[in-house]
DSSP file (Angstrom, degrees, kcal/mol; ACC not computed):
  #  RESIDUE AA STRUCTURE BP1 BP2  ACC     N-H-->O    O-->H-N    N-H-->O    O-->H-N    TCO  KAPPA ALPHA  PHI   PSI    X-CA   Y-CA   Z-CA
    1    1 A X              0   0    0      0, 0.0    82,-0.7     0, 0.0    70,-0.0   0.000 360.0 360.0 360.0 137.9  190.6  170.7  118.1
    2    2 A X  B     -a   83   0A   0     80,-0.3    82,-0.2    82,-0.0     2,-0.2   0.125 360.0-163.2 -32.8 144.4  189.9  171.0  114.4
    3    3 A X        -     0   0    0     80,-1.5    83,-0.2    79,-0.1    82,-0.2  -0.623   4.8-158.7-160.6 117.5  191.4  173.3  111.5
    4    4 A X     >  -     0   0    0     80,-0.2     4,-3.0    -2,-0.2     5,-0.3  -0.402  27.6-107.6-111.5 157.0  190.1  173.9  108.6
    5    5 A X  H  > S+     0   0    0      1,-0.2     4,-2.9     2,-0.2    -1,-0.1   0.728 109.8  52.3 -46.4 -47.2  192.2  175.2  105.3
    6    6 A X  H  > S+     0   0    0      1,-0.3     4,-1.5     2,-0.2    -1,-0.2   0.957 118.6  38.5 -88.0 -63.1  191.2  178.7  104.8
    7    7 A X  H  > S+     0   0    0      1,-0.2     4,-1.4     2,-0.2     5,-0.3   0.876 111.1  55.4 -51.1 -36.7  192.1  179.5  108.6
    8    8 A X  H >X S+     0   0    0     -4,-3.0     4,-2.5     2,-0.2     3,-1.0   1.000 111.0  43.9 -56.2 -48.7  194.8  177.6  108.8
    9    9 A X  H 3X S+     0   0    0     -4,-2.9     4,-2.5    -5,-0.3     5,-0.3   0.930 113.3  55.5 -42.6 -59.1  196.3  179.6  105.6
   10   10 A X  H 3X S+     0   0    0     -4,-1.5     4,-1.7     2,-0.2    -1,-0.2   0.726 111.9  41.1 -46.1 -54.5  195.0  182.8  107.4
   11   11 A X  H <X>S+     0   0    0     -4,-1.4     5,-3.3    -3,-1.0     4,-1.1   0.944 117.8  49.6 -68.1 -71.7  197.2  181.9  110.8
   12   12 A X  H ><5S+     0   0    0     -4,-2.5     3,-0.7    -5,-0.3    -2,-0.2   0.757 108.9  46.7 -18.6 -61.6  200.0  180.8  108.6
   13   13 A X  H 3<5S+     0   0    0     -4,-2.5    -1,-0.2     1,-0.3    -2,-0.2   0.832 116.7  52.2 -87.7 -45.8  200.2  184.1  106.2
   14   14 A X  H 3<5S-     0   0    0     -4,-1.7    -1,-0.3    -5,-0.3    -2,-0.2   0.674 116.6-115.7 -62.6 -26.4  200.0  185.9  109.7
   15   15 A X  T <<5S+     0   0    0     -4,-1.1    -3,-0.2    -3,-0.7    -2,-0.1   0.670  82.8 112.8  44.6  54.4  203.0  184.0  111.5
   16   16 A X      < +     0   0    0     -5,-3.3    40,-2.0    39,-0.1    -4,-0.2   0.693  59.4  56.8-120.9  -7.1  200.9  182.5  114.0
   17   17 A X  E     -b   56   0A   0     38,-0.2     2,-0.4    -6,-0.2    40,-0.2  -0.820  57.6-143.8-124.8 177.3  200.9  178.8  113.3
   18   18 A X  E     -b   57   0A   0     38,-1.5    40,-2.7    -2,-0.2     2,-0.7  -0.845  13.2-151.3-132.3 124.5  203.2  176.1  113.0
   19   19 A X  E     -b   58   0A   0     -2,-0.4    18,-2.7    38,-0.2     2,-1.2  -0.741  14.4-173.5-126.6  91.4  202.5  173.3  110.4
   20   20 A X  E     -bc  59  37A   0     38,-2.1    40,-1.0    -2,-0.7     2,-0.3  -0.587  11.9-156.2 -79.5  88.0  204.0  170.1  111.6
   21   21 A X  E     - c   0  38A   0     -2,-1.2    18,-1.6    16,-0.6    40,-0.2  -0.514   8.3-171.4 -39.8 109.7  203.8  167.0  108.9
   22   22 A X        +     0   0    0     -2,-0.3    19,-0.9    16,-0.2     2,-0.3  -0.306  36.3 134.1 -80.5  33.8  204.0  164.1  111.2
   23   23 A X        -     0   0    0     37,-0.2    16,-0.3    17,-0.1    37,-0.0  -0.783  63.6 -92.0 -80.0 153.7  204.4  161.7  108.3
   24   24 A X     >  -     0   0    0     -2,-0.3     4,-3.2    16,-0.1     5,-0.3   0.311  34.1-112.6  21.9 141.1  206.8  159.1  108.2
   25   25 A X  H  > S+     0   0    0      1,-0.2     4,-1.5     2,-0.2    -1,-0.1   0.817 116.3  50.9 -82.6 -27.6  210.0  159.7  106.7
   26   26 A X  H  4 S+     0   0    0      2,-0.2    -1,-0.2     3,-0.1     4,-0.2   0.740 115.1  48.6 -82.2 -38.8  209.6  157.3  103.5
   27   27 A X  H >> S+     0   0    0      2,-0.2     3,-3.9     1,-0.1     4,-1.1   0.979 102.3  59.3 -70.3 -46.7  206.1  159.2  102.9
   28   28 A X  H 3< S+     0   0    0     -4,-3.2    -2,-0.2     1,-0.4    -3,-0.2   0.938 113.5  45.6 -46.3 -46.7  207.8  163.0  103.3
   29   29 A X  T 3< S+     0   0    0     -4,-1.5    -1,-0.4    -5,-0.3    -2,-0.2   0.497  94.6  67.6 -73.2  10.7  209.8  161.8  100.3
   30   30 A X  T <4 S-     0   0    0     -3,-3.9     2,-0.2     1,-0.4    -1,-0.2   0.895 129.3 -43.2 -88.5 -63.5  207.5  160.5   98.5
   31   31 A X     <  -     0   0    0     -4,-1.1    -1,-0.4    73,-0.0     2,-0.3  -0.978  60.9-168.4-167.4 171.6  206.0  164.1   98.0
   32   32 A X        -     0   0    0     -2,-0.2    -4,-0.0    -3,-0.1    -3,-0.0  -0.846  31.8-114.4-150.0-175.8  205.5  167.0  100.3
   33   33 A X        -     0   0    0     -2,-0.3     3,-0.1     2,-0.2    -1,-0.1   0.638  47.9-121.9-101.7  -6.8  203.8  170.4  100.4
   34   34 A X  S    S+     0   0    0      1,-0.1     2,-0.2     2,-0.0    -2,-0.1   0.884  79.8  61.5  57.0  56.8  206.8  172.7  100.7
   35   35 A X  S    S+     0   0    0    -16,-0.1     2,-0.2     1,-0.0    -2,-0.2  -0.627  78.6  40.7-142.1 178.2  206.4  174.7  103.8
   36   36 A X  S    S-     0   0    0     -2,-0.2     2,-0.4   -16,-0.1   -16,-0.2  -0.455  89.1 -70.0  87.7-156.5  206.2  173.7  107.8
   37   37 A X  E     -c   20   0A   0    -18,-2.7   -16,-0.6    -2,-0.2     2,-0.2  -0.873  25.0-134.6-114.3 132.5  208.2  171.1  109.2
   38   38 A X  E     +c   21   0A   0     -2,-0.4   -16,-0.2   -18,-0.2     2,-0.1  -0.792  34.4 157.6 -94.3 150.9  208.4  167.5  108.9
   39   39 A X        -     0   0    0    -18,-1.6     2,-0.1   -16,-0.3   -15,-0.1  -0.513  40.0-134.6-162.7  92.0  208.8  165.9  112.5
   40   40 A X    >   -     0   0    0      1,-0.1     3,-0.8    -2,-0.1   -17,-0.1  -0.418  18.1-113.6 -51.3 130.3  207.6  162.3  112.1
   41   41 A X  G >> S+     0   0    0    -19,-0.9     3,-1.4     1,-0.3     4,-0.6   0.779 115.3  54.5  11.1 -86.3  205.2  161.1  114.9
   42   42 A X  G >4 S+     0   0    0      1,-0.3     2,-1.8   -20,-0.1     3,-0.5   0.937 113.3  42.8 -52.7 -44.2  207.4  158.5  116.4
   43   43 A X  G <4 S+     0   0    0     -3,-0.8    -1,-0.3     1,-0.2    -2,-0.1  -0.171  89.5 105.5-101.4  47.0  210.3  161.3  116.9
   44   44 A X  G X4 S+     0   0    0     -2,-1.8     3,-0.5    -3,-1.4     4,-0.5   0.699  80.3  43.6-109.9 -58.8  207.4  164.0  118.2
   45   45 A X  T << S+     0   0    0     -4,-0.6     3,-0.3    -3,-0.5    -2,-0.1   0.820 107.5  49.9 -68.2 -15.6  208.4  163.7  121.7
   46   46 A X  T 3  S+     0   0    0     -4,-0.2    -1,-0.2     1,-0.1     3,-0.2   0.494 112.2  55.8 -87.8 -17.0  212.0  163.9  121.7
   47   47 A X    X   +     0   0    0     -3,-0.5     3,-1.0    -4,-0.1    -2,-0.1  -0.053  66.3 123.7-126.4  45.2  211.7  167.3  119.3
   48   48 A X  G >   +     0   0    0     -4,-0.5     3,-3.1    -3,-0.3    -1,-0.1   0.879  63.9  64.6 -25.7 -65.6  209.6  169.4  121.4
   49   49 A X  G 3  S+     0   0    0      1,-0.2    -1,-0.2    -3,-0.2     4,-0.1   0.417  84.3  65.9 -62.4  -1.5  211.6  171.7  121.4
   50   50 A X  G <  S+     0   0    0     -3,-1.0     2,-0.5     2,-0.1    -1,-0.2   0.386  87.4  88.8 -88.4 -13.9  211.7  172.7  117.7
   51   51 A X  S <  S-     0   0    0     -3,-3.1     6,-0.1    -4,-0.1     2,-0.1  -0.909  81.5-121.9-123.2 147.4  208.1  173.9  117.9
   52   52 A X        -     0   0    0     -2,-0.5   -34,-0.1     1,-0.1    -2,-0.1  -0.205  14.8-165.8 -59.2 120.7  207.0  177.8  119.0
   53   53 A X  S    S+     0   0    0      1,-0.2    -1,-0.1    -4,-0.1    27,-0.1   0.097  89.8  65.8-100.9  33.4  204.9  177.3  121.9
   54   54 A X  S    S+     0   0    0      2,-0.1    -1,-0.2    25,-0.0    -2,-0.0   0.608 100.2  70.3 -94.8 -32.7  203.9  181.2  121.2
   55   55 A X  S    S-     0   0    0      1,-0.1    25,-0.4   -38,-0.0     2,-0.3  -0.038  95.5-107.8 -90.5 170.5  202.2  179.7  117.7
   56   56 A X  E     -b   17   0A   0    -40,-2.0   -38,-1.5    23,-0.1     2,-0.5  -0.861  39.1-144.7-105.0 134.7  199.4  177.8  117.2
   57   57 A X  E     -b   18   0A   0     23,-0.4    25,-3.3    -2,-0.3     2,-0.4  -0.925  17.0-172.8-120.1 144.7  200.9  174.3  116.2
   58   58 A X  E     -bd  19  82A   0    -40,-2.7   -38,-2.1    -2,-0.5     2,-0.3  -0.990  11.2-142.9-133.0 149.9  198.9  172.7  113.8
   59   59 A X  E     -bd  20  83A   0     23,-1.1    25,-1.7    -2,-0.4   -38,-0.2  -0.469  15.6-155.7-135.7 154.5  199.7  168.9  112.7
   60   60 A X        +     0   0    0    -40,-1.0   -37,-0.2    -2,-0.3   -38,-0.2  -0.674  23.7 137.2-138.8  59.4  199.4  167.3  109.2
   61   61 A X        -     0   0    0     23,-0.2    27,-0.7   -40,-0.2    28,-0.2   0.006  62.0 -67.8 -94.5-157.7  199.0  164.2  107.5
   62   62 A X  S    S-     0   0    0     25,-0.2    27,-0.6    26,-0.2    28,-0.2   0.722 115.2 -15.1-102.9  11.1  197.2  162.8  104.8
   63   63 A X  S    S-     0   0    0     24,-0.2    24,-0.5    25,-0.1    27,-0.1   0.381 101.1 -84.5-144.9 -64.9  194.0  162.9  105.9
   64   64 A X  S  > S+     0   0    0     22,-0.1     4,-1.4    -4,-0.1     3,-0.2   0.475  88.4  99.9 176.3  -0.5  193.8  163.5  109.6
   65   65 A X  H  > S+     0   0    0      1,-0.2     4,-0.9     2,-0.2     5,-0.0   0.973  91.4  35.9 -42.6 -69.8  194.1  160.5  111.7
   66   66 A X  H  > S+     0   0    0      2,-0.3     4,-0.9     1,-0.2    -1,-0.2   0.417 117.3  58.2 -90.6  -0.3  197.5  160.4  112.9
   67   67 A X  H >> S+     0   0    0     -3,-0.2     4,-3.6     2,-0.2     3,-0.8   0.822 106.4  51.8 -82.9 -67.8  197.4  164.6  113.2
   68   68 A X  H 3X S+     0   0    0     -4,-1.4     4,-1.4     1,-0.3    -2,-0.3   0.796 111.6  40.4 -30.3 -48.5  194.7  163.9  115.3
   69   69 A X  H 3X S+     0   0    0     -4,-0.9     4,-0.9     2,-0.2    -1,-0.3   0.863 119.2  47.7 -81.4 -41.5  196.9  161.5  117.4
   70   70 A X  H <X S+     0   0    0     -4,-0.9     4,-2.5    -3,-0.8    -2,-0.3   0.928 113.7  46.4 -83.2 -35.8  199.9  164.0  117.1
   71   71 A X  H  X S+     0   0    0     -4,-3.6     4,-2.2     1,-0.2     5,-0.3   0.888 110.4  53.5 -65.6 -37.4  197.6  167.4  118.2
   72   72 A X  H  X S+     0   0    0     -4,-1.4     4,-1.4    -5,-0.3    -1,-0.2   0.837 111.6  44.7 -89.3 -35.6  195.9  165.2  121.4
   73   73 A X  H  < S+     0   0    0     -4,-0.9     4,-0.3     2,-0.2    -2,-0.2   0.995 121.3  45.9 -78.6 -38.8  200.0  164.3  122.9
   74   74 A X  H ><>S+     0   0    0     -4,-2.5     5,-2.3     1,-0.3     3,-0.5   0.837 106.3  51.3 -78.7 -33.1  200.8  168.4  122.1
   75   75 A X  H ><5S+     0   0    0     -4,-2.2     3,-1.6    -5,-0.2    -1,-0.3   0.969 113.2  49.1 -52.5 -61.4  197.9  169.7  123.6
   76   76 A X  T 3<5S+     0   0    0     -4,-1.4    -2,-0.2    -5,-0.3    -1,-0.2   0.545 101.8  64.3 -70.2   4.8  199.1  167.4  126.8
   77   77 A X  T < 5S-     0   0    0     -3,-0.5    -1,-0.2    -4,-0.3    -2,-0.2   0.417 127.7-100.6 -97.6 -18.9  202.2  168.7  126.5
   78   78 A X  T < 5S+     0   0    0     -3,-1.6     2,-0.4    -4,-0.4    -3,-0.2   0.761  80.8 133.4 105.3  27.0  201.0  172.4  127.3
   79   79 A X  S   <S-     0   0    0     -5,-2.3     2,-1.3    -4,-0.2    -1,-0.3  -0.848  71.6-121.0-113.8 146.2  200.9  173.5  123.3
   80   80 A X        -     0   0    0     -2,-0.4   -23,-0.4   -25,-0.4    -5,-0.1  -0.210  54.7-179.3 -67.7  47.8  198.0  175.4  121.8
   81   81 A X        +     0   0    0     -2,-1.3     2,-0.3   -10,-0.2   -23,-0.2  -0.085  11.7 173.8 -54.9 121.2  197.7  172.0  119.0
   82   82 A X  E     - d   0  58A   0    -25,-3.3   -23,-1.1   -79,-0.0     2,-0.4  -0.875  21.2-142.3-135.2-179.4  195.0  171.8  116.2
   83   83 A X  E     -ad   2  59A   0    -82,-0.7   -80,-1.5    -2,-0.3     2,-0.6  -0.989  21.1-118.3-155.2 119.6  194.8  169.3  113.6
   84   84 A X    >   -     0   0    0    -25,-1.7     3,-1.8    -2,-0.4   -23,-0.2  -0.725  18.1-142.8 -87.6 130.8  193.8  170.2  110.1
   85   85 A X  T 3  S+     0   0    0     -2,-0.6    -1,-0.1     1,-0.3   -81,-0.1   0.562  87.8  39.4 -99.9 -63.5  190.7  168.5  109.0
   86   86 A X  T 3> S-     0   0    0      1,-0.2     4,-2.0   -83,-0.2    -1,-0.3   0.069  99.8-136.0 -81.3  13.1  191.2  167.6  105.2
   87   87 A X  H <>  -     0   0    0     -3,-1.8     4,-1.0   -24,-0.5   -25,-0.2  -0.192  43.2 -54.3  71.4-148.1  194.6  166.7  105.6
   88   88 A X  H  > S+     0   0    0    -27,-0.7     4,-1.0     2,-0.2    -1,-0.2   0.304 137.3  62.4-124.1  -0.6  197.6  167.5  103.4
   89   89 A X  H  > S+     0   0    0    -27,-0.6     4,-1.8   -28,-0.2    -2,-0.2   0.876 110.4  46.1 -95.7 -29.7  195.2  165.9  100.0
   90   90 A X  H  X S+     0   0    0     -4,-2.0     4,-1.6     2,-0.2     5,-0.4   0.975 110.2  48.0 -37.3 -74.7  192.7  169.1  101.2
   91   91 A X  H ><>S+     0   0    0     -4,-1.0     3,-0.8     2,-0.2     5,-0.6   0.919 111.6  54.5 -39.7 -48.8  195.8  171.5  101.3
   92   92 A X  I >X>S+     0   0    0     -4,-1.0     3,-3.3     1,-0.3     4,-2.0   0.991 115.1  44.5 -62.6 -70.4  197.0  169.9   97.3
   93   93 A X  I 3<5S+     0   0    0     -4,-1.8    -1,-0.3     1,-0.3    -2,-0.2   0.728 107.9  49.6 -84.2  11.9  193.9  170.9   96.4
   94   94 A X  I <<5S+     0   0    0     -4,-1.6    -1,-0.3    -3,-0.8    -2,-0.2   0.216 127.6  24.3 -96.6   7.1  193.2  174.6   97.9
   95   95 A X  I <45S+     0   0    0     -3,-3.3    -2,-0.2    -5,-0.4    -3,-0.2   0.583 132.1  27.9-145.2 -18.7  196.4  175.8   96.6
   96   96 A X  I  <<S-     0   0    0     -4,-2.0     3,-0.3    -5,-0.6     2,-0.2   0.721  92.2-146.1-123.9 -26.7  197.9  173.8   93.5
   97   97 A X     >< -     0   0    0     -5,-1.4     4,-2.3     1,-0.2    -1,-0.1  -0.479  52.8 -26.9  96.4-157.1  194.2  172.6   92.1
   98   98 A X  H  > S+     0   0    0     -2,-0.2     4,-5.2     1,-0.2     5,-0.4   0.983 125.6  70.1 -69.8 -44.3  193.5  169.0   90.2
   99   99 A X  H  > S+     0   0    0     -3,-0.3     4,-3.0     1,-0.2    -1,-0.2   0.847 106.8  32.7 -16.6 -79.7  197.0  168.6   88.8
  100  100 A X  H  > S+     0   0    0      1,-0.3     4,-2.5     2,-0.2     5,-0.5   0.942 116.0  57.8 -72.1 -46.7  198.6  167.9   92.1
  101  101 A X  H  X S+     0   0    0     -4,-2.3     4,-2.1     1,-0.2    -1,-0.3   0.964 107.9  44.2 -75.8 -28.5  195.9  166.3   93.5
  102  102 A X  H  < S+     0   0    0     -4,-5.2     5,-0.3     2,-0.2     4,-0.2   0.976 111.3  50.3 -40.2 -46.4  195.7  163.7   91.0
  103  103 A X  H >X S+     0   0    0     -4,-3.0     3,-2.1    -5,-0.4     4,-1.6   0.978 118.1  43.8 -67.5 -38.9  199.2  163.1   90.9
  104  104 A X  H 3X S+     0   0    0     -4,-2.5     4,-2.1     1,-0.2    -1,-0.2   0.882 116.7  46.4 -52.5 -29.0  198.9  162.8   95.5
  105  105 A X  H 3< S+     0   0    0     -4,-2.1    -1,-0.2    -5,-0.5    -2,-0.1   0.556 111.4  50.0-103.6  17.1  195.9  160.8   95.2
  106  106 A X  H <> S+     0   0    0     -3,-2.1     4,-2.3    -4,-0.2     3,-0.3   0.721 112.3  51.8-101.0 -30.6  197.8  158.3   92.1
  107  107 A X  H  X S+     0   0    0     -4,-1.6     4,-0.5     2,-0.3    -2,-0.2   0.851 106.5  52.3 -91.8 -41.4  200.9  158.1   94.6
  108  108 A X  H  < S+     0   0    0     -4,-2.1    -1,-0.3     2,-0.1    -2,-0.2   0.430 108.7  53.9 -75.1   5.7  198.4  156.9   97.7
  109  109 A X  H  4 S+     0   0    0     -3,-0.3    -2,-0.3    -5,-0.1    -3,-0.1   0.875 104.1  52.1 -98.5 -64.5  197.1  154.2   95.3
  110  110 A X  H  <        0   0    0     -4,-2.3    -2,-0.1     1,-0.3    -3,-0.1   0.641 360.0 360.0 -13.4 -34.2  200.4  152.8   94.6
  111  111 A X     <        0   0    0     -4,-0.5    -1,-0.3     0, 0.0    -3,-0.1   0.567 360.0 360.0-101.7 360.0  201.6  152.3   98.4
């Protein structure tokens, strides 16, 4: 299931969700959003146990594929999993404005 910014924020600011970045450990350094968790993909089943299965857990990249990938195994894992929609280049711009997303979207042309 789907999540779109303004609710996700909403969930968030409430303590009801969970924001897992499943990127890659070489992307997370690259640049990040400063809050939720990094848990890369591949290491998503072996750290289960690090996310609130009270919360809504909602999964991250930079656009939404491999959220998509991470929300479909948690959901089959018994967790309430969404997958936000516009990805973590949506998030850069609903909170930090063109700055940061120029500089995200200069840093996915590079790689």
């Amino acid at each position: 299931m789907k999540i779109q910014i303004p609710e996700l924020l909403e969930l968030y600011a409430d303590n009801k969700a969970q924001i897992v970045d499943i990127r890659f450990t070489e992307e997370y350094a690259a640049w990040r959003i400063g809050f939720g968790q990094h848990i890369p993909l591949n290491e998503l089943p072996d750290r289960l146990d690090e996310l609130d299965r009270d919360k809504t857990i909602v999964t991250v990249c930079p656009h939404y594929d491999r959220a998509e990938i991470a929300r479909l195994y948690l959901t089959l894992e018994g967790f309430n999993a969404r997958y936000l929609t516009n990805g973590m280049l949506g998030i850069a711009d609903a909170l930090r404005g063109d700055k940061a997303r120029d500089y995200i979207m200069r840093l996915n042309d590079q790689q």
